[in-house]
C-alpha positions in Angstrom: -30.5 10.4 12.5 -33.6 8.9 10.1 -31.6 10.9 7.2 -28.6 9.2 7.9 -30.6 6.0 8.3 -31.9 6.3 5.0 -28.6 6.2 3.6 -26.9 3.0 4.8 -30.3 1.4 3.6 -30.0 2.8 0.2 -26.6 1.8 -0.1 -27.8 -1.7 1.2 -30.3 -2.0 -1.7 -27.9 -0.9 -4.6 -25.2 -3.7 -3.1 -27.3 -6.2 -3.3 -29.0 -5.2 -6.4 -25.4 -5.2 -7.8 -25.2 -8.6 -6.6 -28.3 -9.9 -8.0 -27.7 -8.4 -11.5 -23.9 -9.8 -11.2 -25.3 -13.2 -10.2 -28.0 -13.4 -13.1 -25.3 -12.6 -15.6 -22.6 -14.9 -14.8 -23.2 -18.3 -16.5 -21.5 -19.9 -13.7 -24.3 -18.1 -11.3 -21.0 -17.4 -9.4 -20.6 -21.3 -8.4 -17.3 -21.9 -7.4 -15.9 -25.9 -7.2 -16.2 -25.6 -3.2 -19.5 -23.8 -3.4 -20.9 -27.3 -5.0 -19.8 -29.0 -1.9 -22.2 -26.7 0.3 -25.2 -26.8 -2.2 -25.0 -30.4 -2.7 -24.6 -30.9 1.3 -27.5 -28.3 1.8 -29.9 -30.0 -1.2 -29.3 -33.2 0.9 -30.1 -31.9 4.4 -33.5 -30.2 2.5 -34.2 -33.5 1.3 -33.7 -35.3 4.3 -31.1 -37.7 3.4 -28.5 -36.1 6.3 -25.5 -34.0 6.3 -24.0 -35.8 3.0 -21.9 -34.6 -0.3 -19.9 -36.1 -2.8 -16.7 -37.6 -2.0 -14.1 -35.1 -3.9 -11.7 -38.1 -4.5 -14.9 -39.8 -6.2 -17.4 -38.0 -6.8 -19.9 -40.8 -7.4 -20.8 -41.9 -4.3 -21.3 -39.6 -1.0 -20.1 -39.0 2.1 -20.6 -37.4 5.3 -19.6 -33.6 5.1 -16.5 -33.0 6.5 -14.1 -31.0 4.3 -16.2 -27.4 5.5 -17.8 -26.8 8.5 -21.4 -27.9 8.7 -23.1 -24.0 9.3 -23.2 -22.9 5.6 -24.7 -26.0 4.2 -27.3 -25.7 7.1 -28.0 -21.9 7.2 -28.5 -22.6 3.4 -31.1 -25.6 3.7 -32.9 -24.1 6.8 -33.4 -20.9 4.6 -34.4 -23.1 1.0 -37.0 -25.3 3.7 -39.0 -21.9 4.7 -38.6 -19.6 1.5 -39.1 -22.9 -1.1 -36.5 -21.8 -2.7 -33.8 -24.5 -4.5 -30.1 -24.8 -2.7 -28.6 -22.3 -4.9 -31.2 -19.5 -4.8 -31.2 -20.3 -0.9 -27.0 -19.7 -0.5 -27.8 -15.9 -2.3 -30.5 -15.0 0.1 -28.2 -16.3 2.6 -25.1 -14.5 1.9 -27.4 -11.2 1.3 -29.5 -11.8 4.7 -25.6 -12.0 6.5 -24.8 -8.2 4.3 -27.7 -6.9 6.2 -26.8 -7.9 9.3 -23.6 -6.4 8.6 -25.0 -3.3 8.0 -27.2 -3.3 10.7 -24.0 -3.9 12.7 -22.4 -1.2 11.4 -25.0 0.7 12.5 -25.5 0.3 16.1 -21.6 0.4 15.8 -20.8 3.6 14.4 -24.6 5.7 14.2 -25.8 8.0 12.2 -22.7 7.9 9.6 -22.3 4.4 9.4 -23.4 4.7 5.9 -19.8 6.1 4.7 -18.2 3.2 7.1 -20.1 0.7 4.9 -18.8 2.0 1.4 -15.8 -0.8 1.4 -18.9 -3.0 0.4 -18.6 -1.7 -2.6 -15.1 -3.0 -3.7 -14.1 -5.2 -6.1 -13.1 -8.5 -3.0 -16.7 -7.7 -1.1 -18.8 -7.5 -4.2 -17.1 -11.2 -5.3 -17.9 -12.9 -1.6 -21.0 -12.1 -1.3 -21.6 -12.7 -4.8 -20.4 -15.9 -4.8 -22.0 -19.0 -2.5 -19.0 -19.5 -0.3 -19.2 -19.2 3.5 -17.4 -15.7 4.0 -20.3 -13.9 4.0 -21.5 -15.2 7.3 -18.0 -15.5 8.4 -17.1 -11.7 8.2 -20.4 -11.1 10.0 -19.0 -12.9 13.4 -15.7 -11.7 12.5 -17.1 -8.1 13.2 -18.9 -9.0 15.7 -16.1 -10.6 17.6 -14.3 -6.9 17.3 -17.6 -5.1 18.4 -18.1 -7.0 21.8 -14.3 -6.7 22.3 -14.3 -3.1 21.8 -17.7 -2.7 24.3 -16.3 -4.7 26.8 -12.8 -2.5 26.5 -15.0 0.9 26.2 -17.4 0.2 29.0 -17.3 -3.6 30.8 -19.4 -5.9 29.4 -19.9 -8.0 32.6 -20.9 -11.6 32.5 -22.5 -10.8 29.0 -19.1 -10.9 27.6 -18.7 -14.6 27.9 -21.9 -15.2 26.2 -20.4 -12.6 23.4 -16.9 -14.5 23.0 -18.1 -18.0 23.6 -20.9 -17.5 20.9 -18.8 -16.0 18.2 -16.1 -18.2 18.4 -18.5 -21.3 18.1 -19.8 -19.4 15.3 -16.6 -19.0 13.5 -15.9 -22.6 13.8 -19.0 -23.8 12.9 -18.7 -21.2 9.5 -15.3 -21.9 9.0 -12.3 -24.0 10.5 -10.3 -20.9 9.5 -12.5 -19.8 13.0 -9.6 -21.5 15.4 -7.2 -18.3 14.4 -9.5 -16.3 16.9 -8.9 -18.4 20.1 -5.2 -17.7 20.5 -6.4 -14.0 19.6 -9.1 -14.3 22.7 -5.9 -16.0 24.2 -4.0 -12.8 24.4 -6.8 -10.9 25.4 -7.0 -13.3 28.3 -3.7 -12.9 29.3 -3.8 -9.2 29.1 -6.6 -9.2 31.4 -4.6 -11.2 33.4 -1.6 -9.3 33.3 -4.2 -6.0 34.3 -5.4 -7.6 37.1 -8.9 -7.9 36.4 -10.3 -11.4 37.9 -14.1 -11.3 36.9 -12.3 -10.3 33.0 -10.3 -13.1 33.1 -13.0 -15.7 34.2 -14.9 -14.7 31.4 -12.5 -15.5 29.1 -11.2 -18.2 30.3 -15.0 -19.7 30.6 -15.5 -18.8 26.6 -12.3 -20.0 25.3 -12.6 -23.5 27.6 -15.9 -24.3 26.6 -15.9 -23.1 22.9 -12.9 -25.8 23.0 -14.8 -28.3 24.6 -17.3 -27.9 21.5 -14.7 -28.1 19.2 -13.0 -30.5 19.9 -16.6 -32.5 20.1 -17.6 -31.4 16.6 -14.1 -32.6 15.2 -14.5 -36.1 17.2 -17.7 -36.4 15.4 -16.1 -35.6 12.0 -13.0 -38.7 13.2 -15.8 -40.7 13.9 -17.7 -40.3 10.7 -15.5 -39.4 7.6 -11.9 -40.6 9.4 -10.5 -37.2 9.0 -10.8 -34.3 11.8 -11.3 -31.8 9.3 -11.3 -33.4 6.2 -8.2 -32.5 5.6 -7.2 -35.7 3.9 -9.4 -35.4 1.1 -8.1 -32.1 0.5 -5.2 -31.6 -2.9 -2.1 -31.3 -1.3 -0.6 -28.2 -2.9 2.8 -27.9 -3.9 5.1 -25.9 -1.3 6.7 -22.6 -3.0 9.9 -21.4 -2.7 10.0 -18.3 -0.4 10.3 -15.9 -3.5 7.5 -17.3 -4.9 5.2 -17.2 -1.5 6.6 -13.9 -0.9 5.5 -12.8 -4.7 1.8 -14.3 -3.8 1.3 -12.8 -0.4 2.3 -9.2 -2.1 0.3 -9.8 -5.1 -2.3 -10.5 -2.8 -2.1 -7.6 -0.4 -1.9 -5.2 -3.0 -5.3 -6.4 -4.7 -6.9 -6.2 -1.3 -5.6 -2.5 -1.6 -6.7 -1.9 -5.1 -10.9 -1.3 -4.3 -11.6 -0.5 -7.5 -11.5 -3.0 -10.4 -13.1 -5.8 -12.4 -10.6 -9.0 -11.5 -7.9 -10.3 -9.7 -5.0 -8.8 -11.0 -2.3 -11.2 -11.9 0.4 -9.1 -13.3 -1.8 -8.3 -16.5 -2.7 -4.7 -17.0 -5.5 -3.6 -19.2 -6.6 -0.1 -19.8 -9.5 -0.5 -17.0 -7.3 -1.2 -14.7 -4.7 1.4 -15.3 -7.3 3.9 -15.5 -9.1 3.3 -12.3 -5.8 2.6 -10.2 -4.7 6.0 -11.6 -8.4 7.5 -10.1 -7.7 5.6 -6.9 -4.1 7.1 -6.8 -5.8 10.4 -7.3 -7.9 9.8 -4.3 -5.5 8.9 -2.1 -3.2 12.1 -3.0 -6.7 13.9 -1.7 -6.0 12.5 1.4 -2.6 13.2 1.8 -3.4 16.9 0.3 -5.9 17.7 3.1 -3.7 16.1 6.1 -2.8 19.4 7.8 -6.4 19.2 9.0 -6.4 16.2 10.7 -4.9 16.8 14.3 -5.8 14.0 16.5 -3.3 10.8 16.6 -4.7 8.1 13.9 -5.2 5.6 17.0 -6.4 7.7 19.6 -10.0 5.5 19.1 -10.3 2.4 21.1 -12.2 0.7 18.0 -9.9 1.5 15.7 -7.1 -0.4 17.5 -9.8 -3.7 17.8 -10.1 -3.4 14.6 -6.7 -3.2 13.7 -5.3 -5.7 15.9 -7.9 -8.2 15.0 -7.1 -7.7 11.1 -3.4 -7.9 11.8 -3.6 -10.8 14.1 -5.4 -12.9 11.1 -3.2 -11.4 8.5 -0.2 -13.1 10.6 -1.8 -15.9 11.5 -3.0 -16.9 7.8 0.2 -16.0 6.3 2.1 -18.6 9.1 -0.6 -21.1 8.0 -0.2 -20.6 4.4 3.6 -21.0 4.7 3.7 -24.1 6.7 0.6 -26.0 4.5 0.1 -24.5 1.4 -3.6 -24.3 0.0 -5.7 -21.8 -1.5 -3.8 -18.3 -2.9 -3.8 -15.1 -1.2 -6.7 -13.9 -2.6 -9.7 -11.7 -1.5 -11.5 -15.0 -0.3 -8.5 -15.8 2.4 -7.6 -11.8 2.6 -11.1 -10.6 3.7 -11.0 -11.1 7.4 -7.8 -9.3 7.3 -8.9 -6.2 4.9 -12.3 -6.3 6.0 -11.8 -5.1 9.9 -8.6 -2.6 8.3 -11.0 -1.0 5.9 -13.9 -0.6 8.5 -11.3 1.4 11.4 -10.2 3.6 8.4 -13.6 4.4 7.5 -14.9 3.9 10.6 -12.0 7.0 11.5 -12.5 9.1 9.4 -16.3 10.1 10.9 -15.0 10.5 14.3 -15.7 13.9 15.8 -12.4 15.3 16.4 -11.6 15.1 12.6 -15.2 16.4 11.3 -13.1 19.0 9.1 -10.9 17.2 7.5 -13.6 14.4 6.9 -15.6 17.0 5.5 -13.2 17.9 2.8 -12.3 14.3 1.7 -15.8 12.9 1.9 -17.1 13.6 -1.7 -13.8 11.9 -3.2 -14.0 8.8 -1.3 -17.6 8.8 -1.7 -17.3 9.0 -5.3 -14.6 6.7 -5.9 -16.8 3.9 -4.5 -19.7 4.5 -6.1 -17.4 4.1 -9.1 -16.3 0.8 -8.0 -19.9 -0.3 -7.6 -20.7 0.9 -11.0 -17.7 -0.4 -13.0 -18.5 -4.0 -11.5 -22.2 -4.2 -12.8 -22.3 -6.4 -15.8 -22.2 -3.8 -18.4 -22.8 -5.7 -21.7 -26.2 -8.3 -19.7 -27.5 -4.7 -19.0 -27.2 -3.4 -22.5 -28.6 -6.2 -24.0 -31.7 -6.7 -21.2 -32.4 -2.7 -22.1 -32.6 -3.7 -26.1 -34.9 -6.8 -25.6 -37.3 -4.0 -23.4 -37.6 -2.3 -26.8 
């Protein structure tokens, strides 16, 4: 068990030294347009001037921050108050505080081999979140933790715990992300299937999370009415242009398919260049590997109660975003709107592949998947900032 230990923590440590080299060599410090909304509402809170940040439709005078949800800016300016530490430097330690509570999830979650579960972390999308001072980091955390609780609760009943569990993480999803509201109707069903099974105490404690998580909802977007004149901001937001359904259908597969493409250095956009090719070609390899050992895997693929929280949760977001996305158009289908989908499919396939009753055949792919990742995590360091940092040492 402490051998296995040792592992995800060593894997922790090279992430997020990968993300602080990354970090250090982008000129941008990986500062996204939106990400100067949460630092300037966070260097304001540390100030003590209020939850406050420029108007986007003029930028020279402030308003109250509506546009995001409030628990970025704030997790960023509570952690700048105790460490010091200016707005931007805070939103890193944030995002890499959130990584190792992932892990540590993953942990209690899946034991001793949890380390191989947490080797998605090492794609091209997760490196970029957590890289980048954007919200998703703490986000995915709660996402998880939504499917964990779930999958107790199924596995074993949770009691009344489990309304403390869904009411918490829903308000926590919210107050990360308005994106957060796809997760009630999920609880929704979950309510009704409890329902449906007959199970009273079950459906109370549903019920009792979903109707007061609403009730502070629909409190926290009063106050945004009250104070900015838009629930959710959503009026200072560009309006996007709506796209044909060739075109959204073009996005949403360009998007899927980068979400399955781990291993690379960008986005792709239709462009292919030689580092691309090559390391689709290795991940194509990898996946044969799979295929190629098949005949000894013999249980069913969903015969683990995790694995179809996991699945269900991803799919139910996937659906959701994509309905969204087609009826308001705003940001692309990229691995920032993508990861609560890929994130939870990547973590039951992983997360799979270590049960017990297909040890042998995760035996003989283990070193190929293993390897490809670490490949992914090497190929995304900053190459040419390391070259030159190892010439000024000399």
């Amino acid at each position: 068990m402490v051998k296995e230990r040792y592992k995800l923590w060593v894997l922790f440590l090279f992430i997020a030294l990968v993300i602080v080299v990354r970090i250090m060599a982008e000129s941008t410090s990986y500062v996204s347009p939106d990400s100067t909304y949460y630092l300037s509402a966070a260097d304001h809170v540390m100030k003590g001037e209020g939850l406050i940040a420029p108007d986007p439709t003029a930028p020279e005078k402030n308003v109250y921050f509506a546009v995001w949800p409030a628990g970025y800016p704030l997790c960023i300016a509570g952690v700048g108050l105790l460490t010091g530490t200016s707005a931007l430097v805070a939103s890193k330690i944030v995002n890499l505080i959130f990584l190792g509570l992932t892990f540590g999830l993953l942990f209690f979650w899946f034991g001793e081999k949890s380390w191989f579960v947490a080797l998605y972390f090492c794609s091209f999308g997760m490196l970029e979140i957590y890289s980048y001072s954007w919200s998703e980091a703490p986000f995915l955390f709660f996402v998880l933790l939504l499917c964990y609780f779930v999958f107790k609760d199924l596995e074993r009943d949770s009691g009344p715990r489990l309304f403390f569990q869904v009411f918490f993480c829903l308000v926590a999803l919210f107050f990360f992300r308005y994106a957060g509201l796809i997760y009630f109707p999920a609880i929704g069903l979950l309510l009704v299937y409890s329902i449906y099974k007959k199970q009273k105490l079950k459906s109370g404690y549903y019920f009792s999370a979903l109707f007061f998580a609403s009730v502070g909802v629909f409190y926290y977007l009063f106050l945004n009415k009250e104070m900015s004149g838009h629930y959710t901001g959503i009026g200072d937001r560009v309006q996007l242009e709506q796209e044909s359904w060739p075109q959204f259908m073009l996005l949403l597969i360009r998007g899927l398919w980068n979400q399955l493409t781990l291993a690379r250095q960008c986005f792709f956009s239709g462009e292919m260049d030689y580092l691309y090719v090559a390391l689709l070609m290795v991940q194509a390899g990898v996946v044969a590997v799979l295929f190629y050992f098949k005949k000894r895997w013999s249980a069913p693929f969903l015969k683990s109660r995790d694995t179809k929280v996991l699945l269900s949760f991803g799919l139910f977001y996937l659906m959701a975003i994509v309905v969204l996305r087609k009826i308001q158009p705003f940001d692309p289908f990229d691995y920032r709107i993508l990861a609560p989908f890929s994130l939870p499919l990547f973590v039951a396939f992983f997360g799979r592949l270590i049960k017990p009753d297909v040890q042998d055949y995760f035996e003989k792919v283990k070193p190929w998947v293993v390897g490809f990742m670490l490949l992914s995590l090497l190929v995304n360091l900053p190459k040419e900032y390391l070259v030159e940092w190892v010439r000024g040492l000399f």
